[in-house]
C-alpha positions in Angstrom: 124.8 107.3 101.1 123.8 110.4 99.3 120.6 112.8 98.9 118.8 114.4 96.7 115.8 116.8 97.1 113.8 116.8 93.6 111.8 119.9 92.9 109.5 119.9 89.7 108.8 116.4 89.4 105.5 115.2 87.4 102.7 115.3 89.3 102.2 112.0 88.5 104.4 110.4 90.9 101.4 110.9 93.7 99.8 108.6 91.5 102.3 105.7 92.0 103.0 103.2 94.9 106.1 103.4 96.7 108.0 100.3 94.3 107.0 102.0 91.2 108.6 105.8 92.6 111.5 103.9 93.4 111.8 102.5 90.4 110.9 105.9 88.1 114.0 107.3 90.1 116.2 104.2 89.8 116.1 104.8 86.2 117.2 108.1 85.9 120.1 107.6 88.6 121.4 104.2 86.7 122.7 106.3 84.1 125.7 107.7 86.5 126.3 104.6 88.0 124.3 105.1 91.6 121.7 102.6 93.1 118.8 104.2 94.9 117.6 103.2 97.8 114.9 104.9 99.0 112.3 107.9 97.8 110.1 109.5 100.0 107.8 112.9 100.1 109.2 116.1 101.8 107.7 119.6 102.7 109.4 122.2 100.0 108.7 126.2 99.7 108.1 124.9 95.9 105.1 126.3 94.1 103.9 122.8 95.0 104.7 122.6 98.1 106.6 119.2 98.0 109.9 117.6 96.8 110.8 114.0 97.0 114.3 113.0 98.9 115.9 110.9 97.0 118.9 108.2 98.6 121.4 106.4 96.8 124.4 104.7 96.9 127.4 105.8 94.7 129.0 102.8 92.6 132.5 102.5 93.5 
């Protein structure tokens, strides 16, 4: 399993539940062959002050 911490992402992504984050990301990972798993919140020193961990499996 893999992580990625995503700075800058639209703001709205608050606005969406927890399937439809996961499935915003799922998108955008698809493309190099990975299968996330899980997107959640984190505390960042952003200008925003938030990032969203991103985990996902590699295909292989």
């Amino acid at each position: 399993m893999h992580e990625d911490v995503v700075v800058g992402a639209p703001l709205s992504m608050e606005d969406l539940d927890g399937a439809q984050r996961l499935a915003r990301f799922a998108g955008k990972y698809v493309h190099d062959g990975c299968e996330v798993i899980e997107v959640r919140k984190v505390e960042s020193d952003s200008l925003g002050g938030y990032a969203w961990s991103v985990r996902f499996l590699e295909a292989g």
